[in-house]
Backbone of each chain as ProteinMPNN parsed JSONL, in Angstrom:
{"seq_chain_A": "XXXXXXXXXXXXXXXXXXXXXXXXXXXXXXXXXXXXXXXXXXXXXXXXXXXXXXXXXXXXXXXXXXXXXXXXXXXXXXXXXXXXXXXXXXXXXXXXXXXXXXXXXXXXXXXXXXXXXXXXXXXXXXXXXXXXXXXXXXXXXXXXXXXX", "coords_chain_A": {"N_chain_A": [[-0.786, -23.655, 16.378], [-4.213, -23.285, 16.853], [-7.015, -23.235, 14.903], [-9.201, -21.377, 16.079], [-7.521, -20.097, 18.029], [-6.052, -18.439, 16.039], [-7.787, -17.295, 14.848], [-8.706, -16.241, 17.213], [-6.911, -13.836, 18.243], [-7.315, -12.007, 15.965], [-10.113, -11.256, 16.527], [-9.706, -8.559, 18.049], [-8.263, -6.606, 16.106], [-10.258, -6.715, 14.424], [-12.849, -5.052, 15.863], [-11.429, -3.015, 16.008], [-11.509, -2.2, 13.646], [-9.715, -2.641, 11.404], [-9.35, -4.982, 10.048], [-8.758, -6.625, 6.5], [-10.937, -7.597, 4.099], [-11.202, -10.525, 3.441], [-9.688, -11.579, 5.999], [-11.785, -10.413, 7.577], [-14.125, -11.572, 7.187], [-13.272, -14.135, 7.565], [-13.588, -13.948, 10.11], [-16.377, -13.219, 10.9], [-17.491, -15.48, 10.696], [-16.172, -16.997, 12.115], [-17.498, -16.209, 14.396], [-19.924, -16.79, 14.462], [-19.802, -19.483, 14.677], [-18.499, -19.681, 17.613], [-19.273, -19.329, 20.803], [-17.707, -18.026, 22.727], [-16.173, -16.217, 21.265], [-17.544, -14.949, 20.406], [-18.53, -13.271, 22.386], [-16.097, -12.168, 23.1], [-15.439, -10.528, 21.157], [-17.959, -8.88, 21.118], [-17.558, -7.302, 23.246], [-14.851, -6.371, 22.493], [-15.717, -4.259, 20.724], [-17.504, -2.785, 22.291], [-15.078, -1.308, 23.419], [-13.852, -0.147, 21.728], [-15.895, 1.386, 20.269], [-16.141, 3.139, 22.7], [-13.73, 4.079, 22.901], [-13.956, 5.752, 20.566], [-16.06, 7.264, 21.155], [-14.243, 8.754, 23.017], [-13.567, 12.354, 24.362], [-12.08, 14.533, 22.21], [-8.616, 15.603, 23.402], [-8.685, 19.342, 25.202], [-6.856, 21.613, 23.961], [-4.871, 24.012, 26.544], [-5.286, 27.217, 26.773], [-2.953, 29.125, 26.621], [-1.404, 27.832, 25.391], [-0.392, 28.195, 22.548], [0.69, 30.338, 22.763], [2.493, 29.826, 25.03], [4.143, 27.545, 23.62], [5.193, 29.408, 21.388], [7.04, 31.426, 22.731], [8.567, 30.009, 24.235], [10.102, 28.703, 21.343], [11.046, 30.857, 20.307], [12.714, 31.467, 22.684], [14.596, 29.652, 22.439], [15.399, 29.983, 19.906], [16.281, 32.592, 19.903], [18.668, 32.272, 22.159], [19.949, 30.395, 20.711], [21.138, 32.342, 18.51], [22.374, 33.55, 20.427], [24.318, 32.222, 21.17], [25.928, 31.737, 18.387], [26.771, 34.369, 18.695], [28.399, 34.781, 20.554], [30.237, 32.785, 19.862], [31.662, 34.197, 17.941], [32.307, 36.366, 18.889], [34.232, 35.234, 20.541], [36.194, 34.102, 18.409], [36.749, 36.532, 17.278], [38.253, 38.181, 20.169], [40.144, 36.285, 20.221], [41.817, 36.489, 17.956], [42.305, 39.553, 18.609], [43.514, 39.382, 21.203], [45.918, 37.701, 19.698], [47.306, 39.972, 18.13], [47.339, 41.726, 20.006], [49.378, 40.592, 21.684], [51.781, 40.262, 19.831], [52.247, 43.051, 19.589], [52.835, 44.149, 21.9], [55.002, 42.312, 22.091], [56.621, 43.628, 20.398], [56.865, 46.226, 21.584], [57.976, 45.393, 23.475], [60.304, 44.47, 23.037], [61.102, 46.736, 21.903], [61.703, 48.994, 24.043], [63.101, 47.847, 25.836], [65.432, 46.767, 24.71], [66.254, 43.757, 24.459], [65.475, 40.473, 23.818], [63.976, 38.598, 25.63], [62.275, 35.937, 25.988], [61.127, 35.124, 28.31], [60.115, 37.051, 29.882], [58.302, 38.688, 28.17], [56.639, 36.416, 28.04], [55.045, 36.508, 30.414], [54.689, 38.778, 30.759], [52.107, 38.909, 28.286], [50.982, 36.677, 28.709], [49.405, 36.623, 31.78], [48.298, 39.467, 31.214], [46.077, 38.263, 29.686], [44.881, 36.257, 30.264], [43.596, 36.976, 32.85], [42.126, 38.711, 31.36], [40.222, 36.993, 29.863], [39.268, 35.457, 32.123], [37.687, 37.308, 33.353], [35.705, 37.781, 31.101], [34.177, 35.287, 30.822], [32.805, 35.06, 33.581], [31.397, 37.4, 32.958], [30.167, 36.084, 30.96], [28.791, 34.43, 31.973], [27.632, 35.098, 34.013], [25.448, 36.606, 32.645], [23.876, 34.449, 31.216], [22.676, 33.452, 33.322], [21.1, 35.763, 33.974], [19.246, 35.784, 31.503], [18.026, 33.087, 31.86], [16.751, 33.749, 34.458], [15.113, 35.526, 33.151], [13.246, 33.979, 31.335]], "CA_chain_A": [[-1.901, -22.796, 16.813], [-6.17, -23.863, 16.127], [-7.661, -22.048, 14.108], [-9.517, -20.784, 17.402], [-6.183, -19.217, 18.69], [-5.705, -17.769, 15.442], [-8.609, -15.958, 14.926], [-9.022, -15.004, 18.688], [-5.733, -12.586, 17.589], [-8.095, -11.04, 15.443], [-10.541, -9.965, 17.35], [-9.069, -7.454, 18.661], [-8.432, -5.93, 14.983], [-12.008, -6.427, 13.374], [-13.107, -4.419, 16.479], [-10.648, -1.724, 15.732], [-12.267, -1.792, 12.036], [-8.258, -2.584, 10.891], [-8.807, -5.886, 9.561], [-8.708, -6.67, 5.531], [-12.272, -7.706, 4.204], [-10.946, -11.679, 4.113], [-9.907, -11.843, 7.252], [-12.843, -10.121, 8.538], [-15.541, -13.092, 6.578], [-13.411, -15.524, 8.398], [-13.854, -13.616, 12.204], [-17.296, -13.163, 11.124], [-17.578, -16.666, 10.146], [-15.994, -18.288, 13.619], [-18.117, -15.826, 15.981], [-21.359, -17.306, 14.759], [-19.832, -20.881, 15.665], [-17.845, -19.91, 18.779], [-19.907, -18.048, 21.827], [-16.431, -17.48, 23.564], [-14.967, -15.345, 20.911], [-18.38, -13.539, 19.908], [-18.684, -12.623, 23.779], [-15.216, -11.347, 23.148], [-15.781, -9.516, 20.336], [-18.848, -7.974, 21.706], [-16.675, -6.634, 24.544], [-13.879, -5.213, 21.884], [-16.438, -3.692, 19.8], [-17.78, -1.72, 23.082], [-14.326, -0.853, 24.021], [-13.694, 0.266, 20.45], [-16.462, 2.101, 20.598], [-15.929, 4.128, 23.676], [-12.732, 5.233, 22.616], [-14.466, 6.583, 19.494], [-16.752, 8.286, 21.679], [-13.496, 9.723, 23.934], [-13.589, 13.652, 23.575], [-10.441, 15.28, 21.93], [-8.505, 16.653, 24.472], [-8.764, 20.404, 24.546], [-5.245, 22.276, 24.515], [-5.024, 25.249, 27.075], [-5.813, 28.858, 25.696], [-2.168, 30.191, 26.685], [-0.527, 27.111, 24.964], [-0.016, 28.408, 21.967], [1.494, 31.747, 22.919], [4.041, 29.492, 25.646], [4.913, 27.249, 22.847], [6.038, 30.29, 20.976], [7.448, 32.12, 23.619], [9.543, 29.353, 23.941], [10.69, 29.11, 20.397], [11.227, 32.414, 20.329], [14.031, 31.534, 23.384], [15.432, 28.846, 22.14], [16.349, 30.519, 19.062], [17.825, 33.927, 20.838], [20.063, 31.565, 22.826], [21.288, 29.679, 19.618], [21.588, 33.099, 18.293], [23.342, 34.145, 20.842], [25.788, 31.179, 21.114], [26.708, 32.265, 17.576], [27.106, 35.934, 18.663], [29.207, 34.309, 21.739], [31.211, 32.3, 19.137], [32.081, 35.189, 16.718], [33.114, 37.311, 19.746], [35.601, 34.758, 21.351], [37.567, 33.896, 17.604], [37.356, 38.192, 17.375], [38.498, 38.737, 21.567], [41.48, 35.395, 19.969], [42.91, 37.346, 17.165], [42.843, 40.621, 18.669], [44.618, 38.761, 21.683], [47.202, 37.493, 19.092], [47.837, 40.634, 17.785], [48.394, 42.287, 20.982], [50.544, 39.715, 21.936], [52.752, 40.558, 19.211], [52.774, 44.392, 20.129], [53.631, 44.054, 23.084], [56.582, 41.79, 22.153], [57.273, 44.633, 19.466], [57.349, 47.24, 21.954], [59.043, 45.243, 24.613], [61.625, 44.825, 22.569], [62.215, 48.052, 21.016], [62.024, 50.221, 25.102], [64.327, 47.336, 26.869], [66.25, 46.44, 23.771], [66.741, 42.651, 24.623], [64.842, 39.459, 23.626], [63.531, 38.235, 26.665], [60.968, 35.251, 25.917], [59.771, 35.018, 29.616], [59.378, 38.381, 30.635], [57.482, 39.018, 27.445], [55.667, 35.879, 27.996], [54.55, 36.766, 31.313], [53.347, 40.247, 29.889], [51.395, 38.765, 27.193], [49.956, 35.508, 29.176], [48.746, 36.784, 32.893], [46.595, 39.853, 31.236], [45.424, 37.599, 28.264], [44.248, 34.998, 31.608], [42.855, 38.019, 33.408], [40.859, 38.774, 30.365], [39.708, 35.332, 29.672], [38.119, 34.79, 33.092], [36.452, 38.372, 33.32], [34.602, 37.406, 30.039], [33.497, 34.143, 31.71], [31.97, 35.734, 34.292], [30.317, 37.884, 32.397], [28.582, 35.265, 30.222], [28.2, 33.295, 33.154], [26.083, 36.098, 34.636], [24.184, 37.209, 31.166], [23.583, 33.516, 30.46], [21.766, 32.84, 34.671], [19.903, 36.618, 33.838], [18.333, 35.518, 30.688], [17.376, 31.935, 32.251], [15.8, 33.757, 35.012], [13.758, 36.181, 32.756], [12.434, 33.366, 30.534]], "C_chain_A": [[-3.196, -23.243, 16.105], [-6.135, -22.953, 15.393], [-8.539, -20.897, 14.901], [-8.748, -19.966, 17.792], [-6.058, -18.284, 17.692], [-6.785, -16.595, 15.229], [-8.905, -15.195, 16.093], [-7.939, -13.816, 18.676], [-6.438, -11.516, 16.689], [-9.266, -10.884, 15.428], [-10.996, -8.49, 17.829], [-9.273, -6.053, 16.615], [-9.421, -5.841, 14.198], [-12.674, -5.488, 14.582], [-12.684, -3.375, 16.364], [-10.823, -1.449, 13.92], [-11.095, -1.842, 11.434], [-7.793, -4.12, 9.574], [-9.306, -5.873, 7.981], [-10.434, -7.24, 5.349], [-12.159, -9.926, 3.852], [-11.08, -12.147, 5.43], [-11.776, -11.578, 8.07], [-14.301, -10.976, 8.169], [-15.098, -14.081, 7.516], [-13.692, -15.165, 10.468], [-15.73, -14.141, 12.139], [-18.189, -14.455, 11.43], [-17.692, -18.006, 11.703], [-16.738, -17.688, 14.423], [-19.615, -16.759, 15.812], [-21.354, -18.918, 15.351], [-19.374, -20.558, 17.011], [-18.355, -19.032, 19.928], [-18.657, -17.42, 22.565], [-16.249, -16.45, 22.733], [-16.285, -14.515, 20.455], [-18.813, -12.779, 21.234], [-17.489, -11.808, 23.488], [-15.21, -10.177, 21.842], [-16.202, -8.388, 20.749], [-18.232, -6.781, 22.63], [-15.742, -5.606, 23.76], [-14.14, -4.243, 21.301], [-16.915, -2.689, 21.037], [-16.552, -0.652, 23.66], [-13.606, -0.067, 22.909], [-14.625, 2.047, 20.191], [-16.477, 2.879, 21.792], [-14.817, 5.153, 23.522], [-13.033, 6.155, 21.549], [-15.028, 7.411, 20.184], [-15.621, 9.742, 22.807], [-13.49, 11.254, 23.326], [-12.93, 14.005, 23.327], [-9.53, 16.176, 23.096], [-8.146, 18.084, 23.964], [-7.332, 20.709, 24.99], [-5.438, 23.759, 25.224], [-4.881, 26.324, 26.122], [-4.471, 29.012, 25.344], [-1.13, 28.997, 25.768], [0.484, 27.153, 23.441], [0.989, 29.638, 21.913], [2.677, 30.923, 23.492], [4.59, 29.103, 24.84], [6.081, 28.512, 21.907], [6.657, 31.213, 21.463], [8.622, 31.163, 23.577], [10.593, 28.416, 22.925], [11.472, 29.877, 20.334], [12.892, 32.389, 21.391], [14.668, 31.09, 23.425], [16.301, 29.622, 21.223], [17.135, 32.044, 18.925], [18.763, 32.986, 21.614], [20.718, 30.597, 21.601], [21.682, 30.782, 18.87], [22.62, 34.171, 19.541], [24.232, 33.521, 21.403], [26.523, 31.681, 20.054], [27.38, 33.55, 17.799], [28.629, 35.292, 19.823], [30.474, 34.108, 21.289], [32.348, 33.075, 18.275], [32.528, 36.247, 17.951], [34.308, 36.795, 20.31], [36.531, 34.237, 20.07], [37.839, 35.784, 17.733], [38.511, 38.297, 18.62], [40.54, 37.259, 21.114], [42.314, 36.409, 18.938], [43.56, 38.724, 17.835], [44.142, 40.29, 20.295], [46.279, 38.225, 21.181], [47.68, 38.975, 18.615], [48.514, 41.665, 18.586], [49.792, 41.921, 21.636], [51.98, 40.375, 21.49], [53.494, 42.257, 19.391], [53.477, 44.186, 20.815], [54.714, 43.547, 23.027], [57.465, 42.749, 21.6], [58.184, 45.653, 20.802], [58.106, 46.738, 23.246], [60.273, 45.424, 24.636], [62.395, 46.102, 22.285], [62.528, 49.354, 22.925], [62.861, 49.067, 26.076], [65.469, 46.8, 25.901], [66.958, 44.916, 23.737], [64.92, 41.814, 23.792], [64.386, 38.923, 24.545], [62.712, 37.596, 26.493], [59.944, 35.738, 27.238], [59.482, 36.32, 30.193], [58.276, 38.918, 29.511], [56.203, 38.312, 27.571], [54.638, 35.864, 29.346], [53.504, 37.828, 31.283], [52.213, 40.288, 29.46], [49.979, 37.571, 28.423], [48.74, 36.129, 30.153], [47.534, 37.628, 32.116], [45.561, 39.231, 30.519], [44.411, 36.385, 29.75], [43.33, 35.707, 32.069], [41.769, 38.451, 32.924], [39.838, 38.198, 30.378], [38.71, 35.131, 30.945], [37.032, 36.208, 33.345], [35.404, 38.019, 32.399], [33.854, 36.416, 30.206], [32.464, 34.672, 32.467], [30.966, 36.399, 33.593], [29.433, 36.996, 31.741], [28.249, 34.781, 30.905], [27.017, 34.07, 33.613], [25.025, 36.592, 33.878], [23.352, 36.113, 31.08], [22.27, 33.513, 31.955], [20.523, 34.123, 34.507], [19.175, 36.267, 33.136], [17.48, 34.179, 31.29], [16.374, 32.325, 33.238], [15.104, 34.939, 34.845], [12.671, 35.196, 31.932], [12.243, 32.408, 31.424]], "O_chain_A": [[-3.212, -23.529, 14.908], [-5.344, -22.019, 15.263], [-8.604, -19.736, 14.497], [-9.243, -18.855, 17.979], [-5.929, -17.139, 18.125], [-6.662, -15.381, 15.392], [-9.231, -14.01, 16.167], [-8.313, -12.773, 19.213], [-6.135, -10.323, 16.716], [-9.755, -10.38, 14.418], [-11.978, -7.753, 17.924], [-10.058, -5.173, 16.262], [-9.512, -4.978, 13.325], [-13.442, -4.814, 13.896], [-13.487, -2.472, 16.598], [-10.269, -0.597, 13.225], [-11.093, -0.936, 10.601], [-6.859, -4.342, 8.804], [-10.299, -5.158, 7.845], [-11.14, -7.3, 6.356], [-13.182, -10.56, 4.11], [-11.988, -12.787, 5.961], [-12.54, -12.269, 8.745], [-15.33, -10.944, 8.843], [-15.859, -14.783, 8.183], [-13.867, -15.822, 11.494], [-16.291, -14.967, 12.858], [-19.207, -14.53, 12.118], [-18.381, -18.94, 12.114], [-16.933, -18.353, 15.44], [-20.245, -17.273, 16.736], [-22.193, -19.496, 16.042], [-19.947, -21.291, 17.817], [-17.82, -17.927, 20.012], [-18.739, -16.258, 22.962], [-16.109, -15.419, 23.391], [-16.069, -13.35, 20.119], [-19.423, -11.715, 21.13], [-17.714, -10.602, 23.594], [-14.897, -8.994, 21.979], [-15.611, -7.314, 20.862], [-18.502, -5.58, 22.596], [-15.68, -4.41, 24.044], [-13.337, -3.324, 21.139], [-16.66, -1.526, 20.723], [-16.781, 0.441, 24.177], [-12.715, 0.697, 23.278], [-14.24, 3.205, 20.034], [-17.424, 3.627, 21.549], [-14.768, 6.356, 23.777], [-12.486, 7.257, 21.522], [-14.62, 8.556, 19.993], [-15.897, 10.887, 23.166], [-13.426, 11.461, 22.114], [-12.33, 14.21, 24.382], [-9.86, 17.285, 23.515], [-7.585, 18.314, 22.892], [-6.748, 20.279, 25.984], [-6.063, 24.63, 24.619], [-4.457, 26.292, 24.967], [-4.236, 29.081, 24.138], [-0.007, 29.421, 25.495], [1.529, 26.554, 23.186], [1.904, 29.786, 21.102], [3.76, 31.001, 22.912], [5.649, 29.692, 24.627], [7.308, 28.484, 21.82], [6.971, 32.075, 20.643], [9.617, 31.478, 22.925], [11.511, 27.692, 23.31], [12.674, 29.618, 20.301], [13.911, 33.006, 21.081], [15.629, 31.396, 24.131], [17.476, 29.925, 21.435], [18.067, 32.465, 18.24], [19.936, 33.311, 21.427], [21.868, 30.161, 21.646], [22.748, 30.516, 18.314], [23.301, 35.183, 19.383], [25.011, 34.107, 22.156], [27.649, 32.106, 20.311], [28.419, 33.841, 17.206], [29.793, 35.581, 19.546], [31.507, 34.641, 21.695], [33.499, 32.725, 18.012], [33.343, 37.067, 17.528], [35.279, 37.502, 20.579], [37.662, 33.895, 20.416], [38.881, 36.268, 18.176], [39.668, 38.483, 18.241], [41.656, 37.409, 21.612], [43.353, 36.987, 19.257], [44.743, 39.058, 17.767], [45.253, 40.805, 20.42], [47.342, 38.26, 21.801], [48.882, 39.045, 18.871], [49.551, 42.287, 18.358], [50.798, 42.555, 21.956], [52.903, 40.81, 22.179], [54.675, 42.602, 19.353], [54.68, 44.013, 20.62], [55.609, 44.02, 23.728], [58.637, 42.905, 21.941], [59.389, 45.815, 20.995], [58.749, 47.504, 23.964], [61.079, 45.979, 25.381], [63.576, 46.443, 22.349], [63.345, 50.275, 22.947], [63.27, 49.517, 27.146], [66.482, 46.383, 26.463], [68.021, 44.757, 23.137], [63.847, 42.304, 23.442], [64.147, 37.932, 23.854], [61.702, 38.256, 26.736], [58.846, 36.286, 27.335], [58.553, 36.495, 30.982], [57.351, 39.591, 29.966], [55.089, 38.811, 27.414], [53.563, 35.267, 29.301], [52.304, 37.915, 31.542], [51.341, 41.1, 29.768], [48.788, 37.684, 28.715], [47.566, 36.228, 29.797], [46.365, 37.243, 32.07], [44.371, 39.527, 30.635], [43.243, 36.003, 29.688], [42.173, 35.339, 31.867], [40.705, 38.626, 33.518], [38.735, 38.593, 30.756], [37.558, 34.718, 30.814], [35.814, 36.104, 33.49], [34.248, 37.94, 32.815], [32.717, 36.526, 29.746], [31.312, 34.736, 32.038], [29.792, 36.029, 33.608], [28.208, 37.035, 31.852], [27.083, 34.424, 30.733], [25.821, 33.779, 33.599], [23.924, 36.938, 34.306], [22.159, 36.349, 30.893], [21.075, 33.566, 31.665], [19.341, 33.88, 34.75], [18.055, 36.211, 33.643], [16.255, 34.236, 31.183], [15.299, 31.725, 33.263], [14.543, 35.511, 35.78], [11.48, 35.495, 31.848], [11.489, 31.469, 31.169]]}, "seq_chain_B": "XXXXXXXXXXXXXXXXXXXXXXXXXXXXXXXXXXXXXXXXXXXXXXXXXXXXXXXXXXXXX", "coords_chain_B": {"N_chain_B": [[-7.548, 4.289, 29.673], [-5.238, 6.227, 29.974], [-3.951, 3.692, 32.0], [-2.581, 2.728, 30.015], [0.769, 2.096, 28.48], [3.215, 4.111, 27.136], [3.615, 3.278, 24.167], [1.19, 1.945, 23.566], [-0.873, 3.291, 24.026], [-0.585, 5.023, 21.893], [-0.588, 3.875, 19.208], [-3.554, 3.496, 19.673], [-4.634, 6.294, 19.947], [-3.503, 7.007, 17.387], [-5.476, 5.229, 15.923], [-8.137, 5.464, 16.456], [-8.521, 8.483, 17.697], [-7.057, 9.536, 15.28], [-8.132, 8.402, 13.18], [-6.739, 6.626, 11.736], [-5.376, 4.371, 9.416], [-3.603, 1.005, 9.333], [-1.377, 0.915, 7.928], [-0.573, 3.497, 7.93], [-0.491, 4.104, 10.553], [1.595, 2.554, 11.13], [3.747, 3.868, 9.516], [3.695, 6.539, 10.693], [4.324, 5.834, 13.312], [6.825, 4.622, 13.155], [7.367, 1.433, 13.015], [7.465, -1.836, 12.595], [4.581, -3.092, 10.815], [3.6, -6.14, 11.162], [4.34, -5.242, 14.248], [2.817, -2.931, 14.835], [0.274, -4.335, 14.594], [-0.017, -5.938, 16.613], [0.323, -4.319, 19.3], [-2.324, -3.078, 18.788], [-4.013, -5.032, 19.407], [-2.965, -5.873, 22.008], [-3.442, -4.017, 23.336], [-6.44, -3.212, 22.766], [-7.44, -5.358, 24.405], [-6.078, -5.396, 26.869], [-7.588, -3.029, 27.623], [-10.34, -4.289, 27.863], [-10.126, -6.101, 29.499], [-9.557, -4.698, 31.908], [-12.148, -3.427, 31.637], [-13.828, -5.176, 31.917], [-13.084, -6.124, 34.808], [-13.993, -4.002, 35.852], [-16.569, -4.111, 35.968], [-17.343, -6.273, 37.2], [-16.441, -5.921, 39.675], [-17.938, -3.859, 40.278], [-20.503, -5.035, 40.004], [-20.151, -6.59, 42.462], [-20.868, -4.674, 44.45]], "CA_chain_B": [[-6.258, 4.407, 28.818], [-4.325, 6.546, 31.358], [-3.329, 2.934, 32.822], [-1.886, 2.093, 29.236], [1.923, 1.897, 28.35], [2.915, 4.502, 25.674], [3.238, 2.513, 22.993], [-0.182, 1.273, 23.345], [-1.826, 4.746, 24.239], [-0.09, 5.722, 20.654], [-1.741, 3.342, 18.862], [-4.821, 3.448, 20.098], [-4.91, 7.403, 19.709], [-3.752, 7.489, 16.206], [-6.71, 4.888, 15.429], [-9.513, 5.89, 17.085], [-8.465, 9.725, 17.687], [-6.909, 10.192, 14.233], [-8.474, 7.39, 12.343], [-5.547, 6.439, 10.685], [-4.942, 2.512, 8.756], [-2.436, 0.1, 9.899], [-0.213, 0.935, 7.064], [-0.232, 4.854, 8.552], [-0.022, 4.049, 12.026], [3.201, 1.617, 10.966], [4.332, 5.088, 8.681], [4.097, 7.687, 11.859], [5.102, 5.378, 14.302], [8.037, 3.847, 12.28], [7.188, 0.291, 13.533], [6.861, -2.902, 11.558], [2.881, -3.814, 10.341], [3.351, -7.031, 12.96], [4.355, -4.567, 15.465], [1.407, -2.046, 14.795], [-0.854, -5.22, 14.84], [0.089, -6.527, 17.875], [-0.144, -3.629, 19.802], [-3.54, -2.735, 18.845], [-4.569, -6.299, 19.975], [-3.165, -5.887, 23.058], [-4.048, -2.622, 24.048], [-7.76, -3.698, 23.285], [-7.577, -6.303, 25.068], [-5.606, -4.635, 28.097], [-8.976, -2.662, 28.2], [-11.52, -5.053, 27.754], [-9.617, -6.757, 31.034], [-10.047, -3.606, 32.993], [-14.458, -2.848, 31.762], [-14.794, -6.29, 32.764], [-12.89, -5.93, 35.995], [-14.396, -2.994, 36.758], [-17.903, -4.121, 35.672], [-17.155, -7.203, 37.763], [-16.101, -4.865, 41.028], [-19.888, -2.749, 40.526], [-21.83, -6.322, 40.218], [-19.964, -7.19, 43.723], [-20.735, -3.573, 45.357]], "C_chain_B": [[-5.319, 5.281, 29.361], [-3.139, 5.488, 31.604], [-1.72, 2.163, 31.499], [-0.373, 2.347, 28.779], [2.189, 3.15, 27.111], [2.794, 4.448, 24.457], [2.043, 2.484, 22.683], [-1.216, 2.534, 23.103], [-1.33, 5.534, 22.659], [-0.951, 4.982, 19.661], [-3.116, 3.375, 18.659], [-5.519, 5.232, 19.986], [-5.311, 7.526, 18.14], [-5.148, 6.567, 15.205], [-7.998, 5.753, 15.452], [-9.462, 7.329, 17.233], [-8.067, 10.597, 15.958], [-7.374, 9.21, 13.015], [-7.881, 6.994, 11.237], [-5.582, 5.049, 10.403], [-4.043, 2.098, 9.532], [-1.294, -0.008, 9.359], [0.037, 2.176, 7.38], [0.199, 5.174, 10.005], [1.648, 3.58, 12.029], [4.185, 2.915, 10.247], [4.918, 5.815, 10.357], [4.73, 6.953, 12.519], [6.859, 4.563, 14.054], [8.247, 2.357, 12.72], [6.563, -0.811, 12.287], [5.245, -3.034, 11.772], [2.107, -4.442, 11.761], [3.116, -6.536, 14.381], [3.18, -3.844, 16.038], [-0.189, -3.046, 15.326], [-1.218, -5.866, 16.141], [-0.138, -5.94, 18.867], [-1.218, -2.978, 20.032], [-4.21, -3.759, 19.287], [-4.583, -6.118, 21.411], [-3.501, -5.132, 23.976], [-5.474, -2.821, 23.943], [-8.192, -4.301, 24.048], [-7.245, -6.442, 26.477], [-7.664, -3.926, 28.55], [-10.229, -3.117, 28.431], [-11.426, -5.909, 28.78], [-9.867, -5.872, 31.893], [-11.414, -3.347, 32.969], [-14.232, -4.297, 32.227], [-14.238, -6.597, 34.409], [-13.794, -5.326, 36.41], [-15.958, -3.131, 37.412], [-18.041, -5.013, 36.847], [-17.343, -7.094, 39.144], [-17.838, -4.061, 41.077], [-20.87, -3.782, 40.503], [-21.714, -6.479, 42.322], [-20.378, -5.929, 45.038], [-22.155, -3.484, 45.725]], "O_chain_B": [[-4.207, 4.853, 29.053], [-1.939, 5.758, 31.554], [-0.658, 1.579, 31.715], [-0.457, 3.571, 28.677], [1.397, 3.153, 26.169], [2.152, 5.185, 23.709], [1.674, 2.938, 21.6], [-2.082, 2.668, 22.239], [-1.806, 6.641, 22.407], [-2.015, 5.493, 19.31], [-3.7, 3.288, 17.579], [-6.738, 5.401, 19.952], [-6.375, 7.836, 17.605], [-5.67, 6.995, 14.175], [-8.586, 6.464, 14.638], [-10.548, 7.767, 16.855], [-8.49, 11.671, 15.53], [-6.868, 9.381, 11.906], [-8.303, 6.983, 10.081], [-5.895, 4.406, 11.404], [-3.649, 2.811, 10.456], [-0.339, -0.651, 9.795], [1.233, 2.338, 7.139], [0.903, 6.065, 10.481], [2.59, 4.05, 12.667], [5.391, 2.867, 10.489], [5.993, 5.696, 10.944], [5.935, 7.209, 12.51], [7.694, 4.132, 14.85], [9.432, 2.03, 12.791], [5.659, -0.695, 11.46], [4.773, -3.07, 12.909], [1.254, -4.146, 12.598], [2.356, -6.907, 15.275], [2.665, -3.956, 17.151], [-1.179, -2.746, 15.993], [-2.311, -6.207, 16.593], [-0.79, -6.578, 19.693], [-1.395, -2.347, 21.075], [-5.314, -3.394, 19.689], [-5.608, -6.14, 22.093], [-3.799, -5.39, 25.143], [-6.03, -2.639, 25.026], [-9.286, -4.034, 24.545], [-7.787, -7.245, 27.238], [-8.52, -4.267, 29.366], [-11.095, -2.515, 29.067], [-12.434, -6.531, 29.117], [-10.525, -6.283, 32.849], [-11.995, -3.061, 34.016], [-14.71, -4.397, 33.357], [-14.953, -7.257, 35.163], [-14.528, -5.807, 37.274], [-16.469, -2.722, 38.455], [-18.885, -4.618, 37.651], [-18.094, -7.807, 39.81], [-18.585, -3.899, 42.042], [-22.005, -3.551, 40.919], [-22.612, -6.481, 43.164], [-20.248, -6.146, 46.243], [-22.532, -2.631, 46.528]]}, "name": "protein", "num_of_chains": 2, "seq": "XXXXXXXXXXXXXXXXXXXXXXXXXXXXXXXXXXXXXXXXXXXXXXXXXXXXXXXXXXXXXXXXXXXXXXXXXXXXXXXXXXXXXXXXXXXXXXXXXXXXXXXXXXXXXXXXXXXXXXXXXXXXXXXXXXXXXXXXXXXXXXXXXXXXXXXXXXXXXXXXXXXXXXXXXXXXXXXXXXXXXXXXXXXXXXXXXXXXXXXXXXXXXXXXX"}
């Protein structure tokens, strides 16, 4: 690479006011020999300058309220995943423990052991359960999505 | 700057909008120095191809 090539790379960065105060003796140095690269300069330095002049963009009025509006609903739905979570190990134990009733008292008013008739007992309403509670979050979860 | 890539439009913000160094731009953006350098080259230079298009297009009109 010339020395031409090399400094036409920087340019770009003494225009953007980025370059070290070396470098920027030797840009200054090649524009007064080279009309190509002080035409280009000239050009980066206006385009430098314009973006300085760009106006900040303004952020809408209500933007701060949506942002926190939608904070605000993110973290009720991760609070209420946890609530979700802590209800379905609760809705598991108290499932196991009925379970076990029920085997109790199967046993003690037919007086046999019967796995599958117990396990029929225990499973279908424990299934029955299981998908009612679905539903329901299914339908809590589509209400909240279409209040927020 | 609309037309520019986001990389470049990042760059070119945190200079000129937040007048940040080349060792802060390379910080926020988590991009090597080279990288930071290169991109501010060519994103100037992207635009300094479009004013002289454009300028080019309003001589011919």
């Amino acid at each position: 690479m010339t020395p031409h090539e090399t400094l036409r790379q920087l340019l770009a960065l003494s225009a953007a006011g980025l370059l070290d105060a070396a470098d920027e003796r030797r840009v200054r140095q090649h524009v007064r020999e080279c009309a190509e690269c002080a035409a280009a300069l000239d050009d980066l330095a206006a385009v430098s300058a314009d973006l300085c002049r760009l106006p900040a963009p303004i952020a809408p009025a209500d933007l701060l309220a949506r942002t926190e509006l939608r904070v605000a609903a993110e973290l009720s739905a991760q609070a209420g995943l946890r609530h979700g979570a802590m209800l379905a190990v609760g809705a598991g134990l108290f499932a196991w423990m009925a379970a076990l009733a029920v085997w109790g008292l199967y046993r003690f008013l037919t007086g046999s052991a019967g796995w599958l008739a117990w396990l029929v007992l225990t499973t279908v309403p424990a299934y029955l359960a299981a998908g009612a509670v679905a539903v329901l979050f299914a339908s809590r979860r589509r209400l909240e999505r279409s209040v927020l | 700057m609309a037309g520019l890539s986001a990389p470049y439009r990042e760059v070119l913000t945190l200079r000129f909008e937040e007048g940040m160094k080349l060792e802060e731009i390379a910080e926020v953006t988590r991009a090597p120095l080279s990288t930071v350098k290169s991109r501010v080259g060519r994103a100037l230079e992207t635009l300094r191809e479009k004013m002289t298009a454009r300028y080019r297009k309003e001589d011919l009109l």
